[in-house]
N, C-alpha and C positions, 0 to 999 in steps of 0.2 A: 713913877712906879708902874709896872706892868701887871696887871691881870688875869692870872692865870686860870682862871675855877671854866671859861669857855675855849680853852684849846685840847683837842684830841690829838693823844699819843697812837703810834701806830701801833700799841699792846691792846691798846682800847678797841680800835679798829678791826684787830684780825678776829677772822670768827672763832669760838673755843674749840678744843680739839672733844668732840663725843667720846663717852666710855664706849671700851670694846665692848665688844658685841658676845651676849653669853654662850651663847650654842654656835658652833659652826655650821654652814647650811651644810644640807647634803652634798654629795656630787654624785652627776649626774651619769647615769650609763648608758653608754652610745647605742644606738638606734643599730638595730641586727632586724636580721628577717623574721623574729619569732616576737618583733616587740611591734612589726605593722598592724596598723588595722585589718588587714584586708589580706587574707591566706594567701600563699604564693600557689599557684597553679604548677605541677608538674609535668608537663608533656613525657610522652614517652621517645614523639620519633621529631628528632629538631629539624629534618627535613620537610616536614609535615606543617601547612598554611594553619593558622587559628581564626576562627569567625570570631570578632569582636564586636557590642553593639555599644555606639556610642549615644546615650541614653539622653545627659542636659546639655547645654551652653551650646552656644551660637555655632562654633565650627574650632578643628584641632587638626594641627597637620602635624604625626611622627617625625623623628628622626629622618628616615627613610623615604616621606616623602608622601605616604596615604596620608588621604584625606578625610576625616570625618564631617560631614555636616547635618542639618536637622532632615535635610532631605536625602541625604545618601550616608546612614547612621552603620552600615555594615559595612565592615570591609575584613580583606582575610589579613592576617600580618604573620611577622616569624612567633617561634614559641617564647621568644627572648623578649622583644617588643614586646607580646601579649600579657605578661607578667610585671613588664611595667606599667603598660596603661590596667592592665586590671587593678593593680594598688587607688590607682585615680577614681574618687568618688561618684566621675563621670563617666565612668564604662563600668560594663560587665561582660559577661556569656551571654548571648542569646535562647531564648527558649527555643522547642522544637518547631515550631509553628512558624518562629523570625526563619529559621534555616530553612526551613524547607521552604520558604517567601524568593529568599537570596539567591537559592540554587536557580529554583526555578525562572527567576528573571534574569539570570547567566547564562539561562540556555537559550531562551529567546531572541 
C-alpha cells in the first residue's frame, strides 16, 4: 500500500491567484513643457548666442560640441540648446557680474 498524506499535487504547488485590486491606479499624463520643473526660456532672436553658466559636476559636453567644465563654466550656445541645458539642475543664466567676467576675458 502506497502513502499518500507526503506527495504534492501541482494544485498545491501553483501560487493562489490574488483578489483584484479595488481602485484602478491613475494614469499618468505625459510630461509637456508646462509640467517641467524649471520654466522654458524664450529668446526673442534665435540667431542670437545665449551665455549659459554651468554651475555643479565635474564637466558636460552639448550635443554640438561646447564644453562645460569646473574651470571654464561659461560658454555661449544656440537659444534651442540653452533651453535644454537650462531645464538641467546643473545650469542656469549667469548674473551680471559672471558676463561682464566672460566678455571681458574674450577680449583679451
Amino acid at each position: 500500500m502506497v502513502d499518500r498524506t507526503n506527495v504534492v499535487k501541482s494544485e498545491d504547488a501553483a501560487p493562489k491567484k490574488k483578489a483584484p485590486a479595488k481602485k484602478a491606479a491613475p494614469k499618468k499624463k505625459p510630461v509637456s513643457e508646462d509640467t517641467v520643473d524649471q520654466p522654458v526660456v524664450h529668446f526673442t532672436d534665435n540667431n542670437e548666442k545665449v551665455l549659459v553658466y554651468f554651475e555643479s559636476g565635474s564637466a558636460y559636453i552639448t550635443g554640438s560640441g561646447h564644453r562645460f567644465s569646473r574651470s571654464e563654466p561659461l560658454a555661449e550656445v544656440t537659444p534651442d540648446e540653452a533651453n535644454v541645458l537650462l531645464r538641467l539642475s546643473n545650469f542656469r543664466l549667469p548674473s551680471d557680474e559672471e558676463k561682464e567676467m566672460y566678455y571681458n576675458n574674450q577680449e583679451a
